[in-house]
ZAMARGU-4260 file (C-alpha; in steps of 0.2 Angstrom, whole numbers, plus 5000, padded with zeros to 4 digits):
<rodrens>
0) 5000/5000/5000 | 5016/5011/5006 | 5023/5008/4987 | 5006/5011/4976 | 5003/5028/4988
5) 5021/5034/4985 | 5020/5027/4964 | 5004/5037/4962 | 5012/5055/4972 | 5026/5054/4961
10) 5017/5052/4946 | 5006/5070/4950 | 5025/5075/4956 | 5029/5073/4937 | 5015/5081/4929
15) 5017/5096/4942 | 5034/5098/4939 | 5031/5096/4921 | 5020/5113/4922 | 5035/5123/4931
20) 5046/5117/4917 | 5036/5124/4903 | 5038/5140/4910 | 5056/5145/4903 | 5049/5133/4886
25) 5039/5144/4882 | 5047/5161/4882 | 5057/5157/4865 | 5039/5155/4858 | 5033/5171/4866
30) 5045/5181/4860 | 5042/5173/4841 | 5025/5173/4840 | 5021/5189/4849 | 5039/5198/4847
35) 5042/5201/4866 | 5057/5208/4870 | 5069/5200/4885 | 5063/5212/4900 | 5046/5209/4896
40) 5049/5188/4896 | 5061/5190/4910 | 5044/5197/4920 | 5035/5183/4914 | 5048/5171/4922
45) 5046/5182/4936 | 5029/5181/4938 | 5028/5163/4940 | 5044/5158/4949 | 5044/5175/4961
50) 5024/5171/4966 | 5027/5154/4967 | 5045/5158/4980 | 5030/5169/4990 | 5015/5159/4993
55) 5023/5143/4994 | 5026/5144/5014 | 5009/5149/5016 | 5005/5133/5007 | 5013/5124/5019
60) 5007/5133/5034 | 4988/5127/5029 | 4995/5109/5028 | 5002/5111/5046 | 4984/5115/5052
65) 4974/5103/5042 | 4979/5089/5030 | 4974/5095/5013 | 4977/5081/5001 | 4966/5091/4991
70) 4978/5104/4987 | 4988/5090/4977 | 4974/5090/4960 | 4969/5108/4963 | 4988/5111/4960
75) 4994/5104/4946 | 4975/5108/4939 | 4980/5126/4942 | 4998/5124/4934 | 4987/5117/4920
80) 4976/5130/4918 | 4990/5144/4920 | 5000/5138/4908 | 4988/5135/4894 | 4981/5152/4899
85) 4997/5160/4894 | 4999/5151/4879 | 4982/5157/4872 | 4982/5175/4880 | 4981/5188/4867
90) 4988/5202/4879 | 5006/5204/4890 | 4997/5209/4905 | 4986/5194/4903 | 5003/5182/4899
95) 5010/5189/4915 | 4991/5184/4926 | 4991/5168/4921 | 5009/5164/4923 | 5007/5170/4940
100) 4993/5158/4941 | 5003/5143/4936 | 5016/5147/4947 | 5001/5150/4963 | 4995/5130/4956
105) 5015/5125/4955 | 5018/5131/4974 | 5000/5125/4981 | 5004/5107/4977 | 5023/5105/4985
110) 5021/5105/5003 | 5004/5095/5003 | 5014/5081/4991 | 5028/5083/5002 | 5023/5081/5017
115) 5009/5065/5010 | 5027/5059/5001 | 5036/5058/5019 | 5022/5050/5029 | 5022/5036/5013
120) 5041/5033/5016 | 5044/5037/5033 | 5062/5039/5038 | 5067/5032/5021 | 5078/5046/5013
125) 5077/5034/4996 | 5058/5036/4997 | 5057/5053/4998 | 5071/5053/4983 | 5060/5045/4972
130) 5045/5056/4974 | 5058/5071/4972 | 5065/5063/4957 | 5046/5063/4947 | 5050/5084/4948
135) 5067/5082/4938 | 5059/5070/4927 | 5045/5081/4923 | 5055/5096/4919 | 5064/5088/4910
140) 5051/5084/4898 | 5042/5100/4899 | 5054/5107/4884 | 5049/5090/4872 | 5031/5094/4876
145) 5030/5111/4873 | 5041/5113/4858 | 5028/5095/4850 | 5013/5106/4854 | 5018/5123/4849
150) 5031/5119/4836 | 5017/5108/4828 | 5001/5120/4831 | 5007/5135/4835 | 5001/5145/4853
155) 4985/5142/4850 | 4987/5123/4851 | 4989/5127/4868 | 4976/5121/4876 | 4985/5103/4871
160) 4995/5107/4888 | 4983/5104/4900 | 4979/5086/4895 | 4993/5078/4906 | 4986/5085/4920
165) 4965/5081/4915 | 4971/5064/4912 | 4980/5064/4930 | 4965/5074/4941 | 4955/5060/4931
170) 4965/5044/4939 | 4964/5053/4958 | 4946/5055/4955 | 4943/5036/4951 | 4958/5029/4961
175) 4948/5039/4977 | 4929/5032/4971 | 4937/5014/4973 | 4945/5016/4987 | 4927/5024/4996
180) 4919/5007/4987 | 4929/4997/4997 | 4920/5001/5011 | 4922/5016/5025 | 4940/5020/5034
185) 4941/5018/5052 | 4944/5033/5062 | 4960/5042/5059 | 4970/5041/5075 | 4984/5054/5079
190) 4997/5053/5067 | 5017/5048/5076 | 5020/5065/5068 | 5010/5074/5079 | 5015/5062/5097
195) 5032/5066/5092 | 5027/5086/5093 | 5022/5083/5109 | 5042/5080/5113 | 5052/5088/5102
200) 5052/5107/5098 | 5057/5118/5083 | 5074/5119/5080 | 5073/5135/5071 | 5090/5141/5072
205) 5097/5124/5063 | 5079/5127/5050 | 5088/5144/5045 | 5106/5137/5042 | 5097/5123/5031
210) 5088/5137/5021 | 5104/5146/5020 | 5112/5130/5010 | 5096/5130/5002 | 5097/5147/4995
215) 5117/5145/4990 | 5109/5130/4981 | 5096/5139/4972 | 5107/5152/4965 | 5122/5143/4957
220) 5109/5130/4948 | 5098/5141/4941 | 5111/5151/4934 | 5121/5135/4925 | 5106/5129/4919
225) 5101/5147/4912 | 5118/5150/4905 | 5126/5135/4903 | 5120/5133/4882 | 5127/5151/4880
230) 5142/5147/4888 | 5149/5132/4877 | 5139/5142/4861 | 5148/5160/4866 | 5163/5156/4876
235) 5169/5139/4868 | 5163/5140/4853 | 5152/5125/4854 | 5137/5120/4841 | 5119/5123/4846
240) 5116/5104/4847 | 5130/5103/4860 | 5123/5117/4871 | 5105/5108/4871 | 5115/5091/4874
245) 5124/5098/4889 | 5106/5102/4897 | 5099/5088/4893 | 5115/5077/4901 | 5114/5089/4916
250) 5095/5084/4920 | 5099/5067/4917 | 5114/5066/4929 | 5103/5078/4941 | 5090/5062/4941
255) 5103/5049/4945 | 5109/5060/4959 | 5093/5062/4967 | 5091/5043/4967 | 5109/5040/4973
260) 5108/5053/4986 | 5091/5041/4994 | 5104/5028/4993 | 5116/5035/5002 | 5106/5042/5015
265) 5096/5025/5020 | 5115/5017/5021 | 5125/5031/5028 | 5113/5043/5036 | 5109/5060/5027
270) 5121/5071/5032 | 5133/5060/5021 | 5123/5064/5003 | 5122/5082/5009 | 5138/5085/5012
275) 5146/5076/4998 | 5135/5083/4984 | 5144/5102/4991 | 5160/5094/4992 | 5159/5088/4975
280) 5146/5101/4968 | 5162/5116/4970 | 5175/5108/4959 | 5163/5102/4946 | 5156/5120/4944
285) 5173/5126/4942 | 5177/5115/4926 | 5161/5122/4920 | 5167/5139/4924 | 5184/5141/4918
290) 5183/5125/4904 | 5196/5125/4892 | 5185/5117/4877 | 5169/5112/4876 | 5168/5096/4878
295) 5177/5098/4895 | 5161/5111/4901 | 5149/5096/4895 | 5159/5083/4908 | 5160/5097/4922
300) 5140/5101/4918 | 5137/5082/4918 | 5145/5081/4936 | 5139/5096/4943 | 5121/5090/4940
305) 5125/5074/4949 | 5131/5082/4963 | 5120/5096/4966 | 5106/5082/4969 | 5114/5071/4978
310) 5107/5083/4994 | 5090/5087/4987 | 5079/5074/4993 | 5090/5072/5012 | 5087/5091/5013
315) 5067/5091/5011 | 5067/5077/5027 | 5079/5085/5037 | 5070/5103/5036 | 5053/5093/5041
320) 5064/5085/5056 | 5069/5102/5060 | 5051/5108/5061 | 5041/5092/5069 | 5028/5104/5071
325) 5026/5111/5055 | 5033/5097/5044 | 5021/5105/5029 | 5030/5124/5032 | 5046/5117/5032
330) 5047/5108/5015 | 5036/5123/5008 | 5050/5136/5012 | 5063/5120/5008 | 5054/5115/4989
335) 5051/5136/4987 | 5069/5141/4993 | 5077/5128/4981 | 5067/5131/4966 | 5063/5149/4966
340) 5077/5161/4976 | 5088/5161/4958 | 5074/5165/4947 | 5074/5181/4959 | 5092/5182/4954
345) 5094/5179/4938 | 5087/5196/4929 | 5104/5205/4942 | 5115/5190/4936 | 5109/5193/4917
350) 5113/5211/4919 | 5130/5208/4925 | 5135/5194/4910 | 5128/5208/4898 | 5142/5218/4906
355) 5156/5206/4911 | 5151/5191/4903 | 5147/5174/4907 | 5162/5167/4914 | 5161/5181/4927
360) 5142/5178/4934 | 5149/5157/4934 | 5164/5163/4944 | 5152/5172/4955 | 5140/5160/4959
365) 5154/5148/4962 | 5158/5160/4977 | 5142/5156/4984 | 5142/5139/4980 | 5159/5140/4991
370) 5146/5148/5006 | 5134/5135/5003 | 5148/5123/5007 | 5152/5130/5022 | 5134/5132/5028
375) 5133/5112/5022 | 5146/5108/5032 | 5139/5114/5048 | 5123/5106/5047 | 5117/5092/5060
380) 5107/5077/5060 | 5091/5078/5069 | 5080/5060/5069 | 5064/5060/5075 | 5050/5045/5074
385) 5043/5040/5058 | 5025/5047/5055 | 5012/5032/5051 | 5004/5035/5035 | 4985/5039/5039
390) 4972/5027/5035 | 4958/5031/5023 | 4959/5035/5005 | 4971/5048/4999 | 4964/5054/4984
395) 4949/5065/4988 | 4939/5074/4977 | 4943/5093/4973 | 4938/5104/4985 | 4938/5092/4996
400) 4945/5095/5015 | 4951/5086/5030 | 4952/5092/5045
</rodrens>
């Protein structure tokens, strides 16, 4: 029952995620079909990631309070619409509203997913990796997508976007009518989550050196994954096929990472994936930086992608151990940190490759890379009692509650 819950929560993980990626595959599109200019898609990107960095912890502040598996359909259904709503808008300010939307959908569905992902796997650090590797699978096909639909039919196949998630909301509807047909759940007793509250405070002060890794996490991936095609195009003087190939590696690698640091973590403890993916995430990040060729910014990429995600899935348990209290808060401001805090940044980092170029905004975010480290290093392990999984059904129907 554990595996079908956690299969099926990495499945909407994948389709949500798919939603966030489409974002930045869609700007080149924007700016082709309806001649936008960079500052006016650099708001778009904005609008979604920036929102989503915002409402995100408030998110997980209603999961603290009431279990909300609801919010897992009406978020990607959101994304959904968002997105297709961008692609079909006929005016900027209208692009910019529903890219905000998706990103509202994008944030609303994390820390309910999360927090349902963890009491799924318990203590199981490989668990949680592979909910968190559904997210880097589905944006990594959120380009393939994108271009199919709008290469093939323009913006105004649009609207093709949303079936991934129609065809998922469908499945949660039926898996939960099923499940109701079995007959009723019994009672939902306290989950160990909530005995262990009982015992253990907030560690607050170790839940802000956590988000400051987070943040020094945030920052030097978005900008390598931003940059990184121009970089082997402008710099080395790589071929447009070996700029898309290095991202595509990158995600790939960023995938086997995630897995192997759930490995790593069950066998070694947490602290040993973290710790090891900074370690190894500085040197990597340097090759990319300061590569002779091309092909030696495609290896460096290809190990920086498997460092860098070596720590994601431990950090998202460890936050929620940090805060047994607010388990849903502290992967929303984790998830939120991580995905959304280079977005802010990358408009300033832009302005400064415009000015000193690429190699110097690499050489910067490897400085903070280098803080992150440090912050890493300092971390400490905090391991609390499993929560149970809850009985009942966990699909419910949208707009649904629990209290």
């Amino acid at each position: 029952m554990k595996r079908g819950r956690l299969a099926f929560l990495t499945g909407t993980h994948i389709v949500n995620d798919l939603y966030q990626g489409a974002v930045p595959a869609l700007l080149p599109f924007l700016m082709s079909h309806r001649h936008y200019s960079y500052t006016a898609v650099s708001g778009i990107a904005l609008a979604a990631s920036g929102l989503s960095s915002v409402v995100q912890p408030l998110f997980g502040l209603l999961v603290d309070r009431h279990r909300c598996s609801w919010l897992i359909p009406v978020g990607f259904l959101t994304a959904a619409a968002g997105i297709t709503g961008a692609a079909l808008a006929g005016s900027y300010p209208l692009t910019w509203l529903c890219a905000a939307l998706a990103g509202i959908g994008i944030a609303a569905y994390h820390p309910a997913a999360t927090s349902e992902a963890r009491a799924a796997g318990g203590q199981s650090q490989r668990a949680m990796s592979l909910f968190s590797v559904g997210g880097t699978l589905g944006a990594s096909l959120a380009p393939a997508l994108v271009t199919l639909v709008v290469g093939s039919y323009g913006l105004a196949g649009g609207w093709l976007l949303a079936v991934p998630a129609l065809v998922t909301a469908a499945l949660w509807a039926v898996q939960g009518r099923w499940r109701r047909h079995r007959g009723p759940a019994p009672a939902t007793p306290p989950t160990a989550r909530a005995a262990t509250a009982s015992t253990h405070r907030d560690d607050w002060r170790a839940f802000g050196r956590l988000a400051a890794t987070t943040v020094g996490w945030s920052v030097p991936y978005v900008t390598v994954t931003s940059m990184l095609a121009l970089h082997i195009q402008r710099d080395l003087h790589g071929s447009t096929g070996l700029g898309a190939t290095a991202l595509t590696l990158l995600t790939l690698a960023g995938a086997a990472g995630t897995l192997l640091g759930g490995w790593l973590g069950d066998r070694h403890g947490r602290l040993t994936p973290i710790r090891a993916g900074y370690l190894l995430a500085v040197p990597a990040l340097a090759v990319v930086a300061f590569a002779p060729s091309s092909a030696v910014a495609v290896a460096g990429a290809v190990a920086f992608g498997l460092a860098m995600f070596l720590p994601f899935a431990p950090q998202v348990t460890l936050a929620q151990d940090y805060l047994p209290t607010r388990p849903g808060t502290a992967s929303g401001l984790t998830l939120g940190l991580a995905m959304s805090v280079g977005g802010l940044a990358a408009p300033l980092l832009g302005r400064l490759a415009d000015a000193h170029g690429l190699r110097s905004v690499l050489a910067l975010v490897l400085g903070v890379l280098a803080v992150a480290l440090g912050c890493a290093l300092r971390l400490r392990d905090r391991v609390l009692p499993a929560p149970e999984p809850e009985p009942g059904p966990l699909p419910e129907p949208v707009g649904g509650t629990v209290g």
